[in-house]
Backbone as JSON, one array per atom type, in Angstrom:
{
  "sequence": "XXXXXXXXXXXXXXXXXXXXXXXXXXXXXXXXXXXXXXXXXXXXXXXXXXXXXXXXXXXXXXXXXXXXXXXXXXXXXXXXXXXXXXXXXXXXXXXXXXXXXXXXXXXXXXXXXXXXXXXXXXXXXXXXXXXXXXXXXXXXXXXXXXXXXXXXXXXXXXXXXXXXXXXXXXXXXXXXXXXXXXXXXXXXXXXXXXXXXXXXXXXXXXXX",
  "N": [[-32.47, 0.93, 27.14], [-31.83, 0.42, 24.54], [-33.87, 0.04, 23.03], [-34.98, 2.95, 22.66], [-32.9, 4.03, 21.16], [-33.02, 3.24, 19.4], [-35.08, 3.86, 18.19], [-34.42, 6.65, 17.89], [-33.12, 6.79, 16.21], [-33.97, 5.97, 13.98], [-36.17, 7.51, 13.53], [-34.37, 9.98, 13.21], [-33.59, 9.25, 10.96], [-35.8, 8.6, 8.97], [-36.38, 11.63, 8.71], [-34.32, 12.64, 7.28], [-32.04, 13.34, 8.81], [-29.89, 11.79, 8.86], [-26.58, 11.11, 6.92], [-25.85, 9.36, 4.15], [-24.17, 6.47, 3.92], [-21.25, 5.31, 2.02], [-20.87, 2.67, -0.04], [-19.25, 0.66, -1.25], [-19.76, -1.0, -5.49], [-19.61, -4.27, -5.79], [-18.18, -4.82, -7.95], [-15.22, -3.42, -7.2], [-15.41, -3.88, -4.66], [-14.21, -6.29, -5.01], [-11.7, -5.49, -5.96], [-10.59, -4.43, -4.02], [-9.9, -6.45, -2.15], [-8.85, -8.07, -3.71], [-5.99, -6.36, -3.88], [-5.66, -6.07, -0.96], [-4.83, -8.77, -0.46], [-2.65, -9.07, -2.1], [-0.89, -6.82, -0.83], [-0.76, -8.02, 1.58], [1.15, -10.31, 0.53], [2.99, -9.2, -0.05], [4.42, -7.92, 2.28], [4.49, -10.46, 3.39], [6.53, -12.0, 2.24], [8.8, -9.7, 2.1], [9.52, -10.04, 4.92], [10.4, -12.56, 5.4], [12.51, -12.22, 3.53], [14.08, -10.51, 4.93], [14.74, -12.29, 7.45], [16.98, -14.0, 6.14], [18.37, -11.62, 5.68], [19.11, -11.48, 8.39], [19.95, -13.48, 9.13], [22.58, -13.63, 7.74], [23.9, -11.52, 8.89], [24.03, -12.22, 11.78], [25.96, -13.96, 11.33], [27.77, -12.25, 10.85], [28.42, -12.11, 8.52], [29.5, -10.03, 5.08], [28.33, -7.82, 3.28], [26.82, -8.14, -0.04], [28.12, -9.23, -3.51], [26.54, -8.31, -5.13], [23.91, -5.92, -5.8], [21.33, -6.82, -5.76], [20.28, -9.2, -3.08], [18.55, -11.63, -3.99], [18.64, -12.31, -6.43], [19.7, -13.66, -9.43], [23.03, -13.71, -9.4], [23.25, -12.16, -6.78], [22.22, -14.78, -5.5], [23.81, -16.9, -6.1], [26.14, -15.94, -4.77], [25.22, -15.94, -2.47], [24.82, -18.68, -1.85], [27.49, -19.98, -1.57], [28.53, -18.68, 0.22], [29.41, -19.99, 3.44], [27.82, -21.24, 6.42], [26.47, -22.49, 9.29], [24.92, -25.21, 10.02], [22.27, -25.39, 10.83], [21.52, -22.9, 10.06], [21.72, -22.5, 7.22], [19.85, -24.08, 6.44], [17.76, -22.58, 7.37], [17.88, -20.77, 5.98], [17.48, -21.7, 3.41], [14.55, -22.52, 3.18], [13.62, -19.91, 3.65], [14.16, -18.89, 1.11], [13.2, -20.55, -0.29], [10.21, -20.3, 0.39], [10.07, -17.13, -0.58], [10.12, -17.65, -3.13], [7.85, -18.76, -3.83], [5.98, -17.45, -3.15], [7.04, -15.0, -5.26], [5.5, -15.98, -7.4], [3.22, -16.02, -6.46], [2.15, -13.02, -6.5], [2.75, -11.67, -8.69], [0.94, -13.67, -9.95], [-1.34, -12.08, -9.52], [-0.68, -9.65, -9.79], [-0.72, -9.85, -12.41], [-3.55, -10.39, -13.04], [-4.84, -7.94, -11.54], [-3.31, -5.95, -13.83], [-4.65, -6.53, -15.67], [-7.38, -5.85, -14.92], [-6.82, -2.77, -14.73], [-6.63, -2.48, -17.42], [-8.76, -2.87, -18.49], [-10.42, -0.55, -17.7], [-10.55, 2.98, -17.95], [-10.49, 4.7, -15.95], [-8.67, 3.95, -14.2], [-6.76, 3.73, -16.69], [-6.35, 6.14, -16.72], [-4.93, 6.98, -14.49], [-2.7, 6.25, -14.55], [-1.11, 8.14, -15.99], [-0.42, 9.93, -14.68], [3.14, 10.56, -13.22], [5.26, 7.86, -11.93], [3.1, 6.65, -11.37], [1.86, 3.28, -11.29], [0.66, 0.26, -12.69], [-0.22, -0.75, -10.82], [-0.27, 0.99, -8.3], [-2.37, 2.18, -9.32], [-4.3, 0.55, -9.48], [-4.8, 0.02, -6.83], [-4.98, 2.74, -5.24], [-7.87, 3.03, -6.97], [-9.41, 1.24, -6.06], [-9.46, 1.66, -3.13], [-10.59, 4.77, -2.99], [-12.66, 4.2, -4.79], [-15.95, 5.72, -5.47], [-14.95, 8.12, -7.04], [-16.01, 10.72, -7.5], [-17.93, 10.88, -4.9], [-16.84, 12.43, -3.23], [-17.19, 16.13, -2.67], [-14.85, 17.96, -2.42], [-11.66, 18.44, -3.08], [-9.99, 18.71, -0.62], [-11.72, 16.65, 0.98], [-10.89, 14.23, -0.25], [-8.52, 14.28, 0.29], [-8.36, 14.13, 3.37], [-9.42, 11.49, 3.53], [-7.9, 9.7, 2.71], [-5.9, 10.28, 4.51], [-3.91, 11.79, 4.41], [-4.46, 14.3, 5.58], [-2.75, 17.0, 7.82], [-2.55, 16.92, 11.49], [-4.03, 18.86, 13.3], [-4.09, 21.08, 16.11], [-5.1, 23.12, 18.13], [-6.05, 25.75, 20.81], [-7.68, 27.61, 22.32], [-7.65, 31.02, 21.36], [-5.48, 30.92, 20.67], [-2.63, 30.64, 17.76], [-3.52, 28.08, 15.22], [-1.66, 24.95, 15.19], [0.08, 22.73, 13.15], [0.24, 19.47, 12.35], [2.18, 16.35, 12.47], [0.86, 13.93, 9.4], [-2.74, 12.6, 9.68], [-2.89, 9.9, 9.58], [-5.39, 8.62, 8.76], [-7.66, 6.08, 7.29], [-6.96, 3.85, 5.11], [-4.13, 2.54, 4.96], [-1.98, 1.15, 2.88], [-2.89, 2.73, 0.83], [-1.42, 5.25, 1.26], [0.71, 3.76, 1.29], [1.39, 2.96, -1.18], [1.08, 5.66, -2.83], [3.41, 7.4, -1.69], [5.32, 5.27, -2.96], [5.05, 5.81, -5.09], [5.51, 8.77, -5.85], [8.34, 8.6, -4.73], [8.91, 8.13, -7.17], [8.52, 9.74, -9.15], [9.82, 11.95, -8.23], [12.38, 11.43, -9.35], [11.39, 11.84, -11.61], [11.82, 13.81, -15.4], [11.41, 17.29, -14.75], [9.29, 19.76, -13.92], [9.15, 18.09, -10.88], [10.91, 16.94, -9.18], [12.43, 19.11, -8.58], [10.61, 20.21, -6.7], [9.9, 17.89, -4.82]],
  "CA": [[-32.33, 2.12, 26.31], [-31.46, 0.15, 23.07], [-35.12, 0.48, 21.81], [-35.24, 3.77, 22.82], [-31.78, 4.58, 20.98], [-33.64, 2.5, 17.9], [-36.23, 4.51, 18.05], [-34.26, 7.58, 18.04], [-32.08, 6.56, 15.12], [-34.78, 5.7, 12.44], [-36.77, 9.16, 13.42], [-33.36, 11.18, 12.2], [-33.1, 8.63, 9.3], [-36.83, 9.16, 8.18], [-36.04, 12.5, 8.65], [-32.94, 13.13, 6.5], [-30.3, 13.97, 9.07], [-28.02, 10.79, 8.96], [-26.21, 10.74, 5.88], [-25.81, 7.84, 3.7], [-23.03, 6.1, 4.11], [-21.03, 4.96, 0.4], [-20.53, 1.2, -0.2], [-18.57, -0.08, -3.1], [-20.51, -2.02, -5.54], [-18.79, -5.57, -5.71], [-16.21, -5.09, -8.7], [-14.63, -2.54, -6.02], [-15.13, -4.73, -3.3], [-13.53, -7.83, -5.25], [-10.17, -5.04, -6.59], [-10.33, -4.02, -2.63], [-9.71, -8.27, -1.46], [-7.26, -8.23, -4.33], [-5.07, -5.57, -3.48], [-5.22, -6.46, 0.37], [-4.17, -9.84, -0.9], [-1.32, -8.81, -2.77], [-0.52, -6.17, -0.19], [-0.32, -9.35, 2.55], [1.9, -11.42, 0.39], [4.5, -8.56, -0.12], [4.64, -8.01, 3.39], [4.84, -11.73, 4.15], [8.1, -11.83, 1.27], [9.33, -9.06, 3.13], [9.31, -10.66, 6.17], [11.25, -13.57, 4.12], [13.93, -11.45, 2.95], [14.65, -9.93, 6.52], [15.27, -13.28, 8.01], [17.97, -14.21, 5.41], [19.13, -10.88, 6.02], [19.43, -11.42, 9.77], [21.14, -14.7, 9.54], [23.77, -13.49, 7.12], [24.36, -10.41, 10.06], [24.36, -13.08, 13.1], [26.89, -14.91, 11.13], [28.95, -11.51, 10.33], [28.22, -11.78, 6.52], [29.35, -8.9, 4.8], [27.48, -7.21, 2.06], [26.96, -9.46, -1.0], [28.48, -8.21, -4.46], [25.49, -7.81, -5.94], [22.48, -4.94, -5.81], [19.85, -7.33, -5.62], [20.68, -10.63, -2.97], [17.55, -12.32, -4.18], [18.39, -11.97, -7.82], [20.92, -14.18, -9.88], [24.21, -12.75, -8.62], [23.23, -12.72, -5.38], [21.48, -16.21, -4.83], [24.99, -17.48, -6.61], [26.54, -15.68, -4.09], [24.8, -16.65, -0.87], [24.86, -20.38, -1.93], [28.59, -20.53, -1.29], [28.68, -18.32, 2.07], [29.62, -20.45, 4.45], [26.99, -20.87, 7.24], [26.17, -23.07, 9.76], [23.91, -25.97, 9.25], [20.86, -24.78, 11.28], [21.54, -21.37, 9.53], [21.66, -22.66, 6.13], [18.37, -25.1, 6.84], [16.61, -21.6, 7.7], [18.19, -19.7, 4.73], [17.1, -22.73, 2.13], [13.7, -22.54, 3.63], [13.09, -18.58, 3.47], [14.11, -18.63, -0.37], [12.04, -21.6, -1.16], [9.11, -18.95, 0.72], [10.16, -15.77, -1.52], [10.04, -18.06, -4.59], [6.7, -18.87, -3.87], [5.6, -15.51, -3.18], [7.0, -14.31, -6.17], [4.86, -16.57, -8.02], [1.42, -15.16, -6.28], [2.35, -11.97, -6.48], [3.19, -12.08, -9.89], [-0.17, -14.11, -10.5], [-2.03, -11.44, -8.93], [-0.11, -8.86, -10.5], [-1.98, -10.24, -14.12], [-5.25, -9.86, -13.0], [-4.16, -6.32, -11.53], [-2.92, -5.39, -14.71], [-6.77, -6.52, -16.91], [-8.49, -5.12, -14.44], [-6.49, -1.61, -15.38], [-6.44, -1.93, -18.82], [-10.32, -2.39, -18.91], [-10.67, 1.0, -16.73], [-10.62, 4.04, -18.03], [-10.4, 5.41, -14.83], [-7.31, 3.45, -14.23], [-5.13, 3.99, -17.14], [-5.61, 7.6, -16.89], [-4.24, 7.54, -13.38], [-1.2, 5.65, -15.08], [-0.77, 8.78, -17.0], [0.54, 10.34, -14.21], [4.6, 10.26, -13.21], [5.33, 7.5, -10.91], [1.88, 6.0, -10.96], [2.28, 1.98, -11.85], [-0.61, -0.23, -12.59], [-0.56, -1.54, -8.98], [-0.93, 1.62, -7.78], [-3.61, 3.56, -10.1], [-5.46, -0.3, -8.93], [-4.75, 0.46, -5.22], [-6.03, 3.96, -5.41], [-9.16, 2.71, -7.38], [-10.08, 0.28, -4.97], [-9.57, 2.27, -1.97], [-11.04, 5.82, -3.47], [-14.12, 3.52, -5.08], [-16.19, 6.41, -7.22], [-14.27, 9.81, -7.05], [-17.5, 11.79, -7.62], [-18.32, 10.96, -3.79], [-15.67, 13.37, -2.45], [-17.41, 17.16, -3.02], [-13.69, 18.71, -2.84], [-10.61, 17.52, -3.01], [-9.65, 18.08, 1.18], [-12.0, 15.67, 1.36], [-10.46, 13.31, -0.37], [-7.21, 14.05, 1.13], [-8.58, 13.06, 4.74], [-10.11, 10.15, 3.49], [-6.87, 9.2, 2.75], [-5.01, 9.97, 5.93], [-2.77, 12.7, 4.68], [-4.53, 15.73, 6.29], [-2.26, 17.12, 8.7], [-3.21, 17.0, 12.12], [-4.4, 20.29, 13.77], [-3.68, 21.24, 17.34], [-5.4, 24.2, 18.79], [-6.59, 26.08, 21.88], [-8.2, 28.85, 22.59], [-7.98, 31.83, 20.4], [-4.06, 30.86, 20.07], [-2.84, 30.1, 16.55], [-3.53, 26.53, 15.03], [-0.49, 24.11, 14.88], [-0.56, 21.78, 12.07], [1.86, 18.52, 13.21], [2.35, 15.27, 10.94], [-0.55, 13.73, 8.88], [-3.12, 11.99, 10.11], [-2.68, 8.9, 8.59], [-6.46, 7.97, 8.64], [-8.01, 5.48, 6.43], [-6.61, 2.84, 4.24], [-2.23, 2.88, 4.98], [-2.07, 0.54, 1.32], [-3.2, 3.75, -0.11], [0.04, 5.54, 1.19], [2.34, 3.18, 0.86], [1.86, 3.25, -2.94], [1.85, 7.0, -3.11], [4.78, 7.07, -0.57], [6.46, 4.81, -3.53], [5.02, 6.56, -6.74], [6.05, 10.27, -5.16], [9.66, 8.8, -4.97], [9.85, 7.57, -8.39], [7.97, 11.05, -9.65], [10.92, 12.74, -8.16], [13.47, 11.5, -10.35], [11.43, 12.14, -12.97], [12.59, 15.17, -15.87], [10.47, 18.33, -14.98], [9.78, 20.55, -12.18], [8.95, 17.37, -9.38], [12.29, 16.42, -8.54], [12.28, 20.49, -7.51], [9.63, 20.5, -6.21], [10.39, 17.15, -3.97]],
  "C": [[-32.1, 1.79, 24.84], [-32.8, 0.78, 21.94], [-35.77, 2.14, 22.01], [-34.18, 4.74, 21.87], [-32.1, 4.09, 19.13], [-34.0, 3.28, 17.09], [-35.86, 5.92, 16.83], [-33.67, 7.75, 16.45], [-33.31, 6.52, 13.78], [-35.78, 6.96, 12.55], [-35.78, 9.93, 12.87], [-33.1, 10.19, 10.77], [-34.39, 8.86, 8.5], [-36.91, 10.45, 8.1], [-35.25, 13.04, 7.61], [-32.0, 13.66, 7.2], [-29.87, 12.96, 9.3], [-27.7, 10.75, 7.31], [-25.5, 9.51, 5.55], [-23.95, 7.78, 3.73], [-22.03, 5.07, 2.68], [-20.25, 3.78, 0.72], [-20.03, 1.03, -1.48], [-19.23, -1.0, -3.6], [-19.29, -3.37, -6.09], [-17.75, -5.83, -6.95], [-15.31, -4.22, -7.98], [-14.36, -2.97, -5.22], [-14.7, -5.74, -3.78], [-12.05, -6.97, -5.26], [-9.84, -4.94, -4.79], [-9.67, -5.65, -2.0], [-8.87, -8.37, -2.49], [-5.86, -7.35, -3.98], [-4.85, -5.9, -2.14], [-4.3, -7.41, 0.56], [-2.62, -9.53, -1.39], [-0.35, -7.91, -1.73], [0.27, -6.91, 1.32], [0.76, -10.48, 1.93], [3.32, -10.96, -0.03], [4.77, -8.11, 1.16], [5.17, -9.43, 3.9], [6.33, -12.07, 3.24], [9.23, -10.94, 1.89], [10.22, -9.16, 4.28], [10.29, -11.98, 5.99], [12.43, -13.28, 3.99], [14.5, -11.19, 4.36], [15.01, -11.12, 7.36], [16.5, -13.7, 7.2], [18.75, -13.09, 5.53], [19.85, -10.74, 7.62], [20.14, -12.67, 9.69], [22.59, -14.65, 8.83], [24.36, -11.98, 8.29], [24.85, -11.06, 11.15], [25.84, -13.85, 12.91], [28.13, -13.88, 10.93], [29.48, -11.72, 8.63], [28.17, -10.5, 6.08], [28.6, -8.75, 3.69], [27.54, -8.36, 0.78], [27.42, -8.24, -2.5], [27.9, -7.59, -5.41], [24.16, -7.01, -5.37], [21.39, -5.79, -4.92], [20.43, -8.96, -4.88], [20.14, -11.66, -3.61], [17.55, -12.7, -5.62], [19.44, -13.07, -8.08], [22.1, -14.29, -9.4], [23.87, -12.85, -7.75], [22.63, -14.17, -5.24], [22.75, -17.06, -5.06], [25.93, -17.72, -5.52], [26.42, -16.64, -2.58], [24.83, -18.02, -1.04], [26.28, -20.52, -1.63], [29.48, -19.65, -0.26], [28.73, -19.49, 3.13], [29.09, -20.09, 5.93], [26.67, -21.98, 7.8], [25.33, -24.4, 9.49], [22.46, -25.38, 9.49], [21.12, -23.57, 10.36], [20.65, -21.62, 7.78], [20.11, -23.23, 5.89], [17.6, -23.33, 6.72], [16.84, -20.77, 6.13], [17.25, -19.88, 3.35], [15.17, -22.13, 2.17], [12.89, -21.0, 3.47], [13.15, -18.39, 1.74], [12.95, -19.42, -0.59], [10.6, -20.44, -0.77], [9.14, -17.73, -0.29], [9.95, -16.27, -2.68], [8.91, -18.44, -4.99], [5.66, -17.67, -3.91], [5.5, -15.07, -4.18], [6.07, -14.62, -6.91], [3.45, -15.83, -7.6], [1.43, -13.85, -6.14], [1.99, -11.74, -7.94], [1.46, -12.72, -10.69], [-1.4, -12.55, -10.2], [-1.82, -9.6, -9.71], [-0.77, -8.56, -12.22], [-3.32, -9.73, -13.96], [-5.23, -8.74, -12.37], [-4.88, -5.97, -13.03], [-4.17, -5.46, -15.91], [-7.21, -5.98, -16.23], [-8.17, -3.08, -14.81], [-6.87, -1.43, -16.4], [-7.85, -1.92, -19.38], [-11.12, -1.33, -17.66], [-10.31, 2.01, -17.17], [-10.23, 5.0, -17.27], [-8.83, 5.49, -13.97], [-6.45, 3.7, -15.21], [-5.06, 5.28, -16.95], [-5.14, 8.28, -15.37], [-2.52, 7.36, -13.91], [-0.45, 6.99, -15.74], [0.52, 9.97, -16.01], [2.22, 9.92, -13.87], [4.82, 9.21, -12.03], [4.33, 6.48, -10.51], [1.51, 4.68, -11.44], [0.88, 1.19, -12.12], [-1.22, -0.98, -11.2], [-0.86, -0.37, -8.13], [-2.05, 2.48, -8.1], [-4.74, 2.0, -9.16], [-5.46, -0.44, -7.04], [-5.62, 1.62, -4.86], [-7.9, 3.86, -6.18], [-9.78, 1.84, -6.49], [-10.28, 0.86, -3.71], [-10.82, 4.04, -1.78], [-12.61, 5.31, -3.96], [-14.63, 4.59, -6.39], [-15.37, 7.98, -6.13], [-15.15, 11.08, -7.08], [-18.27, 11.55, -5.86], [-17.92, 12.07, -3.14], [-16.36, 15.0, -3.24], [-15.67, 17.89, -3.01], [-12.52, 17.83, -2.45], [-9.96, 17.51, -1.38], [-10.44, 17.37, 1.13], [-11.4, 14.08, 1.15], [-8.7, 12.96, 0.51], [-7.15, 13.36, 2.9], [-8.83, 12.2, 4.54], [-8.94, 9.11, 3.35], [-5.74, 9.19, 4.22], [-4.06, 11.42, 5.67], [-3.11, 14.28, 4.86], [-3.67, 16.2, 7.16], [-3.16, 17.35, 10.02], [-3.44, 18.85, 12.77], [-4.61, 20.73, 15.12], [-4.24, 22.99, 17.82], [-5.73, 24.89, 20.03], [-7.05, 27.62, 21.92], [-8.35, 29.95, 21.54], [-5.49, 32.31, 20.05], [-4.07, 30.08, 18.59], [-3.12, 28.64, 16.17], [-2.11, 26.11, 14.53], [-0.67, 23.37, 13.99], [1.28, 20.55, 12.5], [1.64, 17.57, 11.68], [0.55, 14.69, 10.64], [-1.11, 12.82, 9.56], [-3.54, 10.81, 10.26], [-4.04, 7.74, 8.91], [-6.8, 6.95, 7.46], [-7.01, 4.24, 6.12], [-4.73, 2.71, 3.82], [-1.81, 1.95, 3.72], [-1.89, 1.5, 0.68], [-2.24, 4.86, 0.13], [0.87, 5.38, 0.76], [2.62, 3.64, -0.59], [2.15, 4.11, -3.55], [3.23, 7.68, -2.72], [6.32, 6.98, -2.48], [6.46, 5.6, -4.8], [6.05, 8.0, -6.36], [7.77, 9.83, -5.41], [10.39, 8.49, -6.52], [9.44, 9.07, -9.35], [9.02, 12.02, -9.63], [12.5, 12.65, -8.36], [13.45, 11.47, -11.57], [11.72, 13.48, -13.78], [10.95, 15.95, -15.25], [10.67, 19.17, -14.21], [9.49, 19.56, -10.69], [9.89, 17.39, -8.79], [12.33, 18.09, -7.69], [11.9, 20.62, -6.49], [9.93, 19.24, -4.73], [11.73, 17.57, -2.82]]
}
């Protein structure tokens, strides 16, 4: 049945009923392998941090006196916690990891930040509240050209945050949580802009 299913397929495509399907052309598809990148090495830092946080819990380490463990003040700190040897061995070992991290992050973060500032498209996402150069280049990479999307629900499914829709019969439609289709990168970052939007002055924070 394959060449029969071949067949069938390139008669509705010489036709005109399959519609084309939209490819990014390759400075899209390089920001798309950068952002994934960057998106995999703050997850894997992450992942870093939470082990140093679990061995200072196993050991009954209370809170450290500083905001940030990872920062000055805390790294000061945790160096003269008293911790096992194996503990300490794993502790040494997860920083030396986050310190590396930071570094390709950070590198990655640069070429981010040119690829914004020669976009048009990109700074004037920046313009909005909340919206950082990591995420206007998240949203550009994932979104591609914006003129694809005839209305804006479209773009909102494409993203994932349609709600889902639950119906039957000629009872009302339910609408439950979103459907978190597509590209979850392209959340997260709105996720994070949205919370920094809503401590900005205006009506968001209201509105949030």
């Amino acid at each position: 049945t394959d060449r029969i299913d071949a067949r069938t397929f390139a008669q509705l495509l010489a036709s005109g009923f399959l519609p084309d399907v939209w490819l990014p052309d390759e400075a899209t598809a390089a920001l798309r392998r950068q952002v994934s990148r960057r998106a995999h090495l703050v997850k894997q830092r992450t992942k870093a941090k939470n082990q140093v946080h679990a061995a200072l819990i196993r050991n009954l380490i209370g809170r450290p006196p500083a905001s940030d463990l990872f920062g000055g003040r805390g790294r000061d700190w945790l160096a003269e916690v008293s911790l096992p040897a194996d503990e300490r061995e794993g502790v040494e070992a997860s920083l030396r990891v986050i310190d590396f991290l930071d570094l390709e992050v950070a590198r990655l973060d640069r070429v981010l930040a040119a690829a914004v500032l020669a976009s048009p498209d990109m700074r004037r996402l920046m313009t909005l509240p909340g919206v950082s150069a990591t995420t206007a280049a998240t949203l550009a990479a994932v979104i591609g050209d914006v003129a694809r999307f005839s209305a804006p629900g479209r773009l909102v499914a494409y993203l994932g945050l349609d709600p889902r829709v639950s119906q039957s019969g000629e009872d009302p439609a339910r609408h439950g949580r979103i459907s978190k289709q597509g590209a979850a990168v392209a959340r997260q970052v709105l996720v994070e802009a949205a919370w920094v939007a809503s401590r900005t002055t205006g009506p968001l924070p209201a509105f949030a």
